[in-house]
N, C-alpha and C positions, 0 to 999 in steps of 0.2 A: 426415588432414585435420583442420583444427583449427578447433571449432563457439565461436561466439559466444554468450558468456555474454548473457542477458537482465537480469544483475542479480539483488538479494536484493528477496523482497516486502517492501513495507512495508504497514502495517494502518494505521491511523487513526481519531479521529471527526470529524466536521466541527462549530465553532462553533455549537451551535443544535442541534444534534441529527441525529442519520444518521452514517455511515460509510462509508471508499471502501478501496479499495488502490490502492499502483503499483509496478513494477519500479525498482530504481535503485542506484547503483554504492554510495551513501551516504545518509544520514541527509537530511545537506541540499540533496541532487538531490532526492531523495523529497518534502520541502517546497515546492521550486518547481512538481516536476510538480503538487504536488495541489492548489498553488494557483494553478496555471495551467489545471485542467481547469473552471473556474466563477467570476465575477465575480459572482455572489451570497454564496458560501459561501467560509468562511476554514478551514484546516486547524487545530484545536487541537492547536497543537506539543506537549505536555502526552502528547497521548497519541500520539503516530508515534512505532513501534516496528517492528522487524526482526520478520517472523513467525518462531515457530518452529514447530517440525513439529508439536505439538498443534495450535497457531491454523489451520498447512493444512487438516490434517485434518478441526478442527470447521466450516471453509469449504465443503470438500470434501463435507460431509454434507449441508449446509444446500443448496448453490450449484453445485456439480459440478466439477470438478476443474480446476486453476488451468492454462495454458498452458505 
């Protein structure tokens, strides 16, 4: 059987200060979701990046283990 991928995380900071993540096929899917999850807050393109496996981890530590 063949499992559906959820997509690569992506990391980010938000405009003003804070940070979020989301799943997504690419860069600029990742942009839309994370500017779609809030009408206050703009995603600083600047910083959305692909996690890599440190980023999980140090996630993981802080926030407990991604889905």
């Amino acid at each position: 059987m063949k499992t559906k991928t959820k997509g690569k995380l992506f990391l980010w900071n938000w405009v003003g200060g804070g940070y979020n993540s989301c799943r997504a096929k690419d860069r600029n899917e990742a942009l839309k979701k994370g500017n779609a999850m809030t009408t206050i807050l703009t995603v600083d393109a600047g910083t959305l990046r692909e996690a890599t496996f440190d980023d999980v981890q140090a996630e993981d530590k802080r926030w407990g283990p991604y889905d």
